[in-house]
GUDOVO-410677 format. One line per field, with one value per residue (C-alpha): x, y, z; residue number from 1. Coordinates in steps of 0.02 Angstrom, whole numbers. Example, Ala and Ser with C-alpha at 12.3 -4.5 7.8 and 13.67 -1.06 7.14 Angstrom:
2
east	[615|684]
north	[-225|-53]
up	[390|357]
seq	[1|2]
***
This chain:
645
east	[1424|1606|1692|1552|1610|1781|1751|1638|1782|1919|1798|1753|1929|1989|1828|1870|2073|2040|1896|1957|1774|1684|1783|1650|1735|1764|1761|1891|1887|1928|2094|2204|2352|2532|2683|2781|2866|2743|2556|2447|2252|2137|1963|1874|1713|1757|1571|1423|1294|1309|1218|1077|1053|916|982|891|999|1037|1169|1335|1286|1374|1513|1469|1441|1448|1411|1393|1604|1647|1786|1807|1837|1950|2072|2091|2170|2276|2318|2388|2481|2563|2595|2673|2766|2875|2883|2956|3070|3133|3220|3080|3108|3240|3336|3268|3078|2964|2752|2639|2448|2287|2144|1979|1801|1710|1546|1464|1408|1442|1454|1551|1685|1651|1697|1873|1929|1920|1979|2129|2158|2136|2232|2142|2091|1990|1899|1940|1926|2072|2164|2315|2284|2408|2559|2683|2594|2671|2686|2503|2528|2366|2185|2155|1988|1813|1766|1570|1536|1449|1587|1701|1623|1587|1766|1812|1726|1827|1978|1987|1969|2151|2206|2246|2275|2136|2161|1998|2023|1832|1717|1653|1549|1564|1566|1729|1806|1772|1934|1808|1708|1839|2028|2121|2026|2086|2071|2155|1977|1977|1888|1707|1678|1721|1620|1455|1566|1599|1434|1338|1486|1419|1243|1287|1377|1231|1122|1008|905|771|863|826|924|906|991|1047|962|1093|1232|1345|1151|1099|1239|1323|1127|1117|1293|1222|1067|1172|1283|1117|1068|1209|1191|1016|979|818|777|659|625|734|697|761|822|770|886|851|729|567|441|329|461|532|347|348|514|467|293|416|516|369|269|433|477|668|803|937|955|1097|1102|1222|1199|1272|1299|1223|1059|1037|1019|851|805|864|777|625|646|650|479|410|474|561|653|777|856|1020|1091|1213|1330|1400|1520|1603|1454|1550|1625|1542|1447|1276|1376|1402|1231|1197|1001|1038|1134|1010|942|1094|1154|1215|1260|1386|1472|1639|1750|1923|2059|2120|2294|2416|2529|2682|2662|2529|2432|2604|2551|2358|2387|2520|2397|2393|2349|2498|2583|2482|2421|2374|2244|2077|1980|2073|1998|1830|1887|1970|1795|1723|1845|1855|1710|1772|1760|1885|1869|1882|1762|1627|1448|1355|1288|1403|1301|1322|1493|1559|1511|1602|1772|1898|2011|2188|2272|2359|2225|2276|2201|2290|2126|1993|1881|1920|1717|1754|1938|1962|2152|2148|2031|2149|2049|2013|2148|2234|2163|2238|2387|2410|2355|2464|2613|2563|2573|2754|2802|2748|2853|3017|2992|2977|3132|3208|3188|3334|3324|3341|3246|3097|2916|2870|2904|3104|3139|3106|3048|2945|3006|3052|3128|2968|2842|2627|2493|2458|2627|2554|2639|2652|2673|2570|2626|2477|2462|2375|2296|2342|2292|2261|2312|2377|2479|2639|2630|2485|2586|2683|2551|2439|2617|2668|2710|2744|2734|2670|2769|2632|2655|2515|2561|2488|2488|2347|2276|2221|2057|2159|2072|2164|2140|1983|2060|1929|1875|1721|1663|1510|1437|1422|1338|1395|1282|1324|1265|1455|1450|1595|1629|1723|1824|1729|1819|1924|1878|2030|2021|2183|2125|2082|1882|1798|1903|1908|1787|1863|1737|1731|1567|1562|1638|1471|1327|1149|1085|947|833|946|1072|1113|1131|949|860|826|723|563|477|553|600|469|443|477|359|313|375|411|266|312|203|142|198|327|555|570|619|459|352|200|237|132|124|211|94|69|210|331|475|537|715|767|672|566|484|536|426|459|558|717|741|856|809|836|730|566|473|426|225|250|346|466|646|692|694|778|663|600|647|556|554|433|433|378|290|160|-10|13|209|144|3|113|270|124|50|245|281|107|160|330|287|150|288|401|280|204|391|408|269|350|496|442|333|422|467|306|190|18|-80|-209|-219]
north	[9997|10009|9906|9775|9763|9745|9613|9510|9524|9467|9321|9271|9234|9141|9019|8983|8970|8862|8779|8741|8605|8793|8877|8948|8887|9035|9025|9105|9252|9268|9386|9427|9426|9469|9448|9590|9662|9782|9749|9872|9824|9881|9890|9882|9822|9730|9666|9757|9675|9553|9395|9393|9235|9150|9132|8969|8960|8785|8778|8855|9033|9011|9102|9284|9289|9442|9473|9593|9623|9804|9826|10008|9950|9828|9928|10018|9839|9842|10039|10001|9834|9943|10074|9927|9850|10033|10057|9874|9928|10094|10141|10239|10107|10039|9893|9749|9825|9784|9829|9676|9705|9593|9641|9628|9637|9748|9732|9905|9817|9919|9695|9662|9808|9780|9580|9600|9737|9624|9498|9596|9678|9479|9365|9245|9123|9218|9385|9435|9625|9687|9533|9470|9280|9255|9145|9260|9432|9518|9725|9792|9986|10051|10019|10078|10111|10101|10164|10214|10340|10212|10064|10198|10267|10104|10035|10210|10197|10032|10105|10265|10173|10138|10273|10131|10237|10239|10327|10318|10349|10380|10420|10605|10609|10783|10694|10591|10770|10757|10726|10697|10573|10482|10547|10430|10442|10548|10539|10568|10642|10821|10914|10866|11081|11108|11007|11103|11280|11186|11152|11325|11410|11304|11360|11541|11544|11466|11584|11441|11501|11350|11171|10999|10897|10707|10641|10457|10397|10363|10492|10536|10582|10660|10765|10802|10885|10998|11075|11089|11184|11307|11362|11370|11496|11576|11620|11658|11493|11399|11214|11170|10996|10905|10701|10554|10379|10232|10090|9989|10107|10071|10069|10193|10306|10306|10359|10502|10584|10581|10679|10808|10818|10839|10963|11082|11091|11110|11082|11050|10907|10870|10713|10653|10482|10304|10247|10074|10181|10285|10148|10100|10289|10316|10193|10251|10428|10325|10234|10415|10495|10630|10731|10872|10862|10932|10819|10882|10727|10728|10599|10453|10409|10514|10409|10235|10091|10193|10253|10075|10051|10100|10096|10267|10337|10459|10505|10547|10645|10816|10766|10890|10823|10848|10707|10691|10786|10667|10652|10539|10381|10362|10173|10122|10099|9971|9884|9875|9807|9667|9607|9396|9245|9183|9346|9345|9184|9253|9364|9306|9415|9394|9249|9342|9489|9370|9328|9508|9576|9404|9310|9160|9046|8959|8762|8715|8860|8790|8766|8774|8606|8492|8470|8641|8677|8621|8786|8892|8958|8923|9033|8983|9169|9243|9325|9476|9627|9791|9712|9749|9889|10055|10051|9873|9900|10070|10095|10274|10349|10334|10464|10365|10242|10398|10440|10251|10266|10421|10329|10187|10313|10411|10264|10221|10409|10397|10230|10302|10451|10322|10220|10404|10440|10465|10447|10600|10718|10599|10693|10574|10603|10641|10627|10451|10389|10227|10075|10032|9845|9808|9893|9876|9952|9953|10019|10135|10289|10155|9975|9848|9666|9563|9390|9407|9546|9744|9900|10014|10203|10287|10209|10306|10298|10385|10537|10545|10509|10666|10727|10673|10801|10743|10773|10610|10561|10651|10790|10789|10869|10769|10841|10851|10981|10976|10864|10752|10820|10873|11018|10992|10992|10927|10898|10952|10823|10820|10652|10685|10550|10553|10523|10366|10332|10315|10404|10475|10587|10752|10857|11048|11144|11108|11192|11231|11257|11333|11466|11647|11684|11693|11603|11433|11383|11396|11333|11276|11332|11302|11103|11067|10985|11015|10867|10829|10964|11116|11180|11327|11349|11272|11391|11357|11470|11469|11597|11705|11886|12027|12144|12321|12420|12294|12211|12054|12006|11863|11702|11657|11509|11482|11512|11689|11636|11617|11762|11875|12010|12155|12322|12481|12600|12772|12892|12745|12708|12530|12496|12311|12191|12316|12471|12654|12804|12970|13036|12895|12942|13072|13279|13295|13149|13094|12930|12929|12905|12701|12707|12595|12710|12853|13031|13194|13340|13455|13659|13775|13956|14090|14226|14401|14422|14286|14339|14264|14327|14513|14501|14446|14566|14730|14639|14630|14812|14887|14811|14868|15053|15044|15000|15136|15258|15189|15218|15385|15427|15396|15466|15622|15659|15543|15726|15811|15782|15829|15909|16018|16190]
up	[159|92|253|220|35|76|210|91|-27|91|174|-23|-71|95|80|-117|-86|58|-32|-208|-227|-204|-308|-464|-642|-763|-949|-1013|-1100|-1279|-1295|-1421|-1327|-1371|-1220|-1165|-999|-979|-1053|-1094|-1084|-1238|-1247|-1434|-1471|-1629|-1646|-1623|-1502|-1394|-1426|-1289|-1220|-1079|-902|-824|-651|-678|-776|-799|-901|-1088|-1131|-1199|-1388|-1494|-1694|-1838|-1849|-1870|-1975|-1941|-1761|-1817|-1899|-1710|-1653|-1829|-1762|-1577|-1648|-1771|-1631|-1537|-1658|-1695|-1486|-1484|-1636|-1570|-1428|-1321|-1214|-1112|-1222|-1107|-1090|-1217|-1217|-1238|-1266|-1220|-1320|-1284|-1371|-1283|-1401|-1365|-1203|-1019|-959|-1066|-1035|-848|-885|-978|-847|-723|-834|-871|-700|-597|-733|-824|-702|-587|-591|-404|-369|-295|-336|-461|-474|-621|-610|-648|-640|-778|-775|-803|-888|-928|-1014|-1184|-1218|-1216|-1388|-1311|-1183|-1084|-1076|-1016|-868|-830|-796|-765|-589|-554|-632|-537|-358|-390|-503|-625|-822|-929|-1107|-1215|-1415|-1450|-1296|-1294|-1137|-1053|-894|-915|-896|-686|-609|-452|-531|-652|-594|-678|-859|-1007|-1203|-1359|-1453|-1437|-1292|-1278|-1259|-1416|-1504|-1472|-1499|-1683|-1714|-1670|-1761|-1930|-1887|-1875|-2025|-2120|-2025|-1964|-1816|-1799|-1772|-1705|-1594|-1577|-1441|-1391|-1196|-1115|-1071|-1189|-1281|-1119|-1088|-1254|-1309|-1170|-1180|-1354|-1314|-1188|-1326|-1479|-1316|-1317|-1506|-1502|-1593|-1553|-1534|-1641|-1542|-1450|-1448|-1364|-1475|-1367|-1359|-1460|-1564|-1550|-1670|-1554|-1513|-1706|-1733|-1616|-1673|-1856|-1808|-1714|-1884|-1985|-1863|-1832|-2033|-1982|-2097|-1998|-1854|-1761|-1713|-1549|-1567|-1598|-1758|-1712|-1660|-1812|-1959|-1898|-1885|-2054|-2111|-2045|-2105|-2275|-2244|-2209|-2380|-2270|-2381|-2398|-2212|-2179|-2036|-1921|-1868|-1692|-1594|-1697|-1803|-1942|-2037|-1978|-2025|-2068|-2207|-2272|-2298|-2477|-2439|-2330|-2448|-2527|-2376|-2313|-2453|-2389|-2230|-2135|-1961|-1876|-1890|-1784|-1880|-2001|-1989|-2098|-1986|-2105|-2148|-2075|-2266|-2309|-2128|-2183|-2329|-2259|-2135|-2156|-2059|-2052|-1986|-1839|-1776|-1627|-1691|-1636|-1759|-1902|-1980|-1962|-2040|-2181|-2234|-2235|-2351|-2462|-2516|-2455|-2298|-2188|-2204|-2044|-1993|-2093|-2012|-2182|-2279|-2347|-2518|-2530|-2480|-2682|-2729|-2567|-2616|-2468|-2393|-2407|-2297|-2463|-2533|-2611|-2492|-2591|-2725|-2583|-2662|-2509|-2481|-2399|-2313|-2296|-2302|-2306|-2165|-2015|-1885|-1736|-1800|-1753|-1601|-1529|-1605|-1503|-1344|-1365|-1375|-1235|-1132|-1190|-1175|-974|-977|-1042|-936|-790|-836|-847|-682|-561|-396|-293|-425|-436|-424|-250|-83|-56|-228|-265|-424|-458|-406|-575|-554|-470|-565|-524|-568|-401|-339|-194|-79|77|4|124|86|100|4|-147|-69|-124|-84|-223|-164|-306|-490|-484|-696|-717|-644|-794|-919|-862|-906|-1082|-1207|-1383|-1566|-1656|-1833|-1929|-1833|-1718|-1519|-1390|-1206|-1097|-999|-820|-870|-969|-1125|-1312|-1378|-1513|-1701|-1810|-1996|-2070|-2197|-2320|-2380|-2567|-2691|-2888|-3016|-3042|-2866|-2790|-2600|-2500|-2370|-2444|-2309|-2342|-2178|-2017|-1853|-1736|-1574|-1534|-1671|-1624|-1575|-1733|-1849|-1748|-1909|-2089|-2219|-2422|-2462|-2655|-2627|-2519|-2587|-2487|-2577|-2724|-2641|-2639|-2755|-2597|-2435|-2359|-2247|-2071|-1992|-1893|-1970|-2117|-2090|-2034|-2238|-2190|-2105|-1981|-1813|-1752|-1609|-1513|-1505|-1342|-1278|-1420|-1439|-1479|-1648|-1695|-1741|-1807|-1910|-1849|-1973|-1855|-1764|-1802|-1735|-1774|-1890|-1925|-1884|-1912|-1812|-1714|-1730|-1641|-1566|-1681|-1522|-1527|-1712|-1758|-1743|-1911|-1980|-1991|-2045|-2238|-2280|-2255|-2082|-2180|-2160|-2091|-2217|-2167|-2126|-2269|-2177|-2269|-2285|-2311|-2438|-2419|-2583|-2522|-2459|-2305|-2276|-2317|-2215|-2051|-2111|-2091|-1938|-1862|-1935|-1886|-1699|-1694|-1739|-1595|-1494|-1531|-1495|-1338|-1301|-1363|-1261|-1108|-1139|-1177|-1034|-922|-829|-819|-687|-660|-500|-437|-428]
seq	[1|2|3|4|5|6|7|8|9|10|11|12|13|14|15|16|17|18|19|20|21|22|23|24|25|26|27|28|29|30|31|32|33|34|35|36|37|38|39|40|41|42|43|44|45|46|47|48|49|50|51|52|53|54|55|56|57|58|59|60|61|62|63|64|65|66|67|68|69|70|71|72|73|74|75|76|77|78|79|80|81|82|83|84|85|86|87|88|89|90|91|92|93|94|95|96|97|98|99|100|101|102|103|104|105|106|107|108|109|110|111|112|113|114|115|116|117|118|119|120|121|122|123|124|125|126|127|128|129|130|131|132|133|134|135|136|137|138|139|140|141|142|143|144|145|146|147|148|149|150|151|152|153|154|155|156|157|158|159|160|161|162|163|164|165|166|167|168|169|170|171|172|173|174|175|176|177|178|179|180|181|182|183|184|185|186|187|188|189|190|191|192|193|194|195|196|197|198|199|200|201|202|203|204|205|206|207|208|209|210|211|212|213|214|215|216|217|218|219|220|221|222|223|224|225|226|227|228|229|230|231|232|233|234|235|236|237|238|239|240|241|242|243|244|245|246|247|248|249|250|251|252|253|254|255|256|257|258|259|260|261|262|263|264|265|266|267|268|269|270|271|272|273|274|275|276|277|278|279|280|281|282|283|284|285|286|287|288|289|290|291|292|293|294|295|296|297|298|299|300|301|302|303|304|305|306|307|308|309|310|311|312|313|314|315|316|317|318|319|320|321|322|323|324|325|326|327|328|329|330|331|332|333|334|335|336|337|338|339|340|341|342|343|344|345|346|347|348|349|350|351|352|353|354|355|356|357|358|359|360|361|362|363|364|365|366|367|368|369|370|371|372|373|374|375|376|377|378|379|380|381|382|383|384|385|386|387|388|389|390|391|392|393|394|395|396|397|398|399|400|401|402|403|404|405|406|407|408|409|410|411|412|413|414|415|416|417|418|419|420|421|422|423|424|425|426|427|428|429|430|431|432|433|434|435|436|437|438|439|440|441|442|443|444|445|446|447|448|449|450|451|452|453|454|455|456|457|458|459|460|461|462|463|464|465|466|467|468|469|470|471|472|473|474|475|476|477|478|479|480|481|482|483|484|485|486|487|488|489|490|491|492|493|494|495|496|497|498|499|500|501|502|503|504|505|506|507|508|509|510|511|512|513|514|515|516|517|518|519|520|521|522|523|524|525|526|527|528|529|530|531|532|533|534|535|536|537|538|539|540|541|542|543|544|545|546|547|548|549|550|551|552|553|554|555|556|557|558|559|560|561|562|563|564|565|566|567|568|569|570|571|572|573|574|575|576|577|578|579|580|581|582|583|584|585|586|587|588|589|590|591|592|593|594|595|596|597|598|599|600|601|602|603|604|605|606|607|608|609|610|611|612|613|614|615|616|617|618|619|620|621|622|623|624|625|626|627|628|629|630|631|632|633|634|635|636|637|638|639|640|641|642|643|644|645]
***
């Protein structure tokens, strides 16, 4: 199958460069593009859905539309041009080599993230696997990005043919971690492992035994829950249910979940989903009047957009989740707040982001009525945004902003460790380093020269960012280990509501995975709040504790955490959680009258002035004399002997 593909790739692009009439007109992708020597590729799904729109096969297909802009995303694209700007302004790299980015919107859709790959990887005239078919083919570095699990296997697979770089800030799939699978991926979120480890480390020191899990389908859902359930196992932790979020949630499937929820009586859910799934589950938990749930957030949907729905905020009061560790970016607040139009003309998203924060609308945007446009105020680009309320632009939350700041770096670490090289003590064959003058992504161990045409065996750069070993400005090390994976730091936050109905998220612990076994987890117990229900700790446990005196008796067909408590048998003395035969107690004790706890053993002794002790003390003397004189006897004649005559 794989000779036929490349042969139907080869014969495709002689018939359309020999045919220019058959050659199939792109539209262009939208890009956010900025010019460099080297250009690093970025995938970040600004909006988030794609506009889905009929196919009739007789027609060119439109261009692909997206909506709903996600601001939190945006700031990522604000993140990696800051992260640029400082690279271009200090000398990591060589004085005549500067990093360019294109930008892409990858709209949480696996297409779309396919589409600007492609885009990216063939130039922006053609989408030709395998193929460069831009003028001047400028010096492609790496792809930053997807932000979903999904997107990023999804150009991983095309990515890793070649060994072309692929850093992702956000995606947690367990999966991404097989060098077999995907050998050119890593990420700058902490090890996928530790996330579970985090999580049954909160419910043992909560002591909650009987849990939920609600997964996404798809999977990062898939396999994220199951590493899950291992490590609950582990503990001796029991799944109380374990459900499935369709995509998009159905109605029916909503249904089904919230009848688990109700049947099971849990109080804690963990929930390894998107946040794009979880509004409309929220909002049906809502509609149900489901109350006092202590929801365990997994994955980036902590902090997100379901926490800028003020509708969810009640419901979501309480909530505990691991966020990425939040670490400061000296001036990157100054930068956020000096964002304009006019600064960045290039910026396709800009003007869309303009009317988020402002309430105003760009003239010559304007679709609305003209009757009613007297009353629109216009955007003029100087608007003010250090005025922007934090709930709207949040200029403070930087942990995924983070996490691509940190790519971006990596990426010009490998590059200055490149340029470094000298030839003779290079890592390749004979000492050679990359051919630095004429630098490809698809610079290979044997270079074939083929027009157009290039072989992808291995990109020499990606040696060196499996390599990098930094500390960022705020302190932060970056260095991968052997799965390209970090090290998990993360945050432990608690979304807390006021009484005058303000919400925010409130950082309660920090769980460290280079810390020692057993104190990986550091909590602030007092600053959490458990929500309108609970002024302590909430109990989660399938059935409570066995009173003393009786067992626990398993229930057929049921997790072991779930119970009868049957009252001990005769001869047997409770010990916790089960009940022990007489013999496996201590010699010296014996069960009290309610077989509840052990008691030592009463010795008593007999008198001799008691009927009973004279009567045995004549008995034993009265014995003893007969005795002695059966032995007398037979010592004294023991010499004679008797006969006849």
């Amino acid at each position: 199958m794989l000779p036929f593909l490349w042969i139907s790739t080869f014969l495709l692009v002689s018939v359309t460069e020999s045919s220019p009439s058959c050659r199939f007109s792109e539209t262009p992708l939208a890009t956010y593009k900025h010019g460099g020597q080297i250009i690093l590729g970025a995938l970040i799904p600004v909006h988030q859905k794609t506009v889905k729109q009929t196919l009739r096969f007789t027609a060119k297909p439109p261009s692909r539309m997206c909506e709903k802009f996600y601001m939190e995303k945006y700031q990522y694209i604000l993140a990696m041009l800051f992260a640029v700007e400082e690279i271009n302004a200090s000398p990591l790299l060589a004085p005549n080599v500067s990093l360019g980015y294109e930008v892409y919107d990858s709209c949480y859709s696996d297409l779309a993230a396919i589409d600007s790959v492609m885009y990216y990887l063939s130039g922006h005239r053609s989408k030709v696997p395998n193929y460069s078919c831009r003028s001047e083919p400028p010096k492609l570095s790496a792809v930053v990005g997807d932000s979903p699990s999904s997107g990023s296997v999804a150009i991983a697979r095309i990515l890793g043919l070649t060994h072309f770089p692929q850093i992702s800030y956000a995606s947690a799939l367990p999966s991404l971690a097989d060098k077999t699978q995907f050998p050119s991926f890593v990420r700058t979120v902490g090890t996928v492992d530790s996330q579970p480890v985090a999580v049954v480390q909160m419910m043992k020191h909560f002591n909650w035994s009987w849990v939920g899990i609600l997964s996404s389908n798809n999977d990062y859902g898939d396999e994220g829950s199951q590493k899950l359930k291992v490590e609950m196992a582990k503990n001796s932790i029991c799944v109380a249910f374990a459900k499935t979020l369709s995509t998009p949630p159905s109605k029916e499937s909503l249904n089904i979940i919230i009848a688990s929820i109700q049947k099971t009586k849990t109080n804690v859910i963990v929930l390894y989903a998107y946040a794009t799934e979880l509004i409309a589950f929220f909002q049906a938990i809502i509609a149900s009047k489901i109350s006092g749930k202590v929801w365990i957030a997994v994955g980036s949907w902590l902090p997100s957009a379901v926490f800028t729905q003020k509708d969810l905020w009640t419901v979501l009061n309480g909530t505990l989740g691991l966020a990425k560790y939040s670490s400061n970016i000296p001036g990157f607040q100054d930068f956020l707040y000096g964002v304009e139009p006019a600064k960045y003309p290039n910026d396709i998203f800009i003007r869309e982001f303009w009317e988020q924060v402002f309430p105003c609308k760009w003239k010559e945007n304007y679709t609305g009525n003209k009757s009613s446009a007297t009353n629109v105020t216009w955007c003029t680009g100087k608007e003010d945004l250090t005025k922007v309320d934090n709930s709207v632009y949040d200029t403070t939350n930087f942990r995924l902003s983070v996490s691509v700041y940190n790519a971006v770096y990596a990426v010009a670490h490998a590059i200055h460790n490149m340029l470094s090289c000298q030839e003779g003590t290079g890592p390749f064959s004979n000492g050679t380093c990359a051919d630095v003058k004429d630098f490809q992504p698809w610079q290979v161990w044997s270079e074939y020269n083929v027009t157009i045409f290039c072989l992808f065996f291995a990109f020499k750069l990606f040696y060196y960012i499996k390599r990098v070993l930094f500390l960022t400005s705020a302190g932060e090390r970056v260095a991968f280990d052997e799965k390209g994976e970090l090290k998990g730091l993360y945050d432990v936050l608690n979304w807390q509501m006021s009484e005058d109905m303000k919400g925010e998220l409130v950082n309660v612990g920090i769980f460290d995975d280079w810390g020692p076994n057993g104190k990986k987890l550091i909590l602030n117990e007092k600053g959490i709040i458990w929500g309108e229900k609970y002024k302590e700790v909430p109990p989660s446990v399938c059935c409570d504790s066995c009173p003393p005196g009786f067992r626990k008796a398993p229930r057929e067909g049921q997790p072991f955490c779930c119970y009868d408590c049957h009252p001990c048998s005769d001869g047997e003395n409770f010990q916790p959680d089960r009940c022990h035969r007489v013999h496996e107690v201590p010699e010296d004790q014996w069960s009290n009258e309610d077989r509840v706890k052990c008691i030592p053993k009463v010795v008593e002794f007999l008198s001799y002035g008691e009927p009973l002790g004279e009567a045995l003390s004549t008995i034993t003397s009265a014995c003893s004399l007969l005795t002695i004189s059966v032995l007398y006897i037979f010592i004294r004649f023991r010499g004679h002997s008797t006969g006849e005559g």
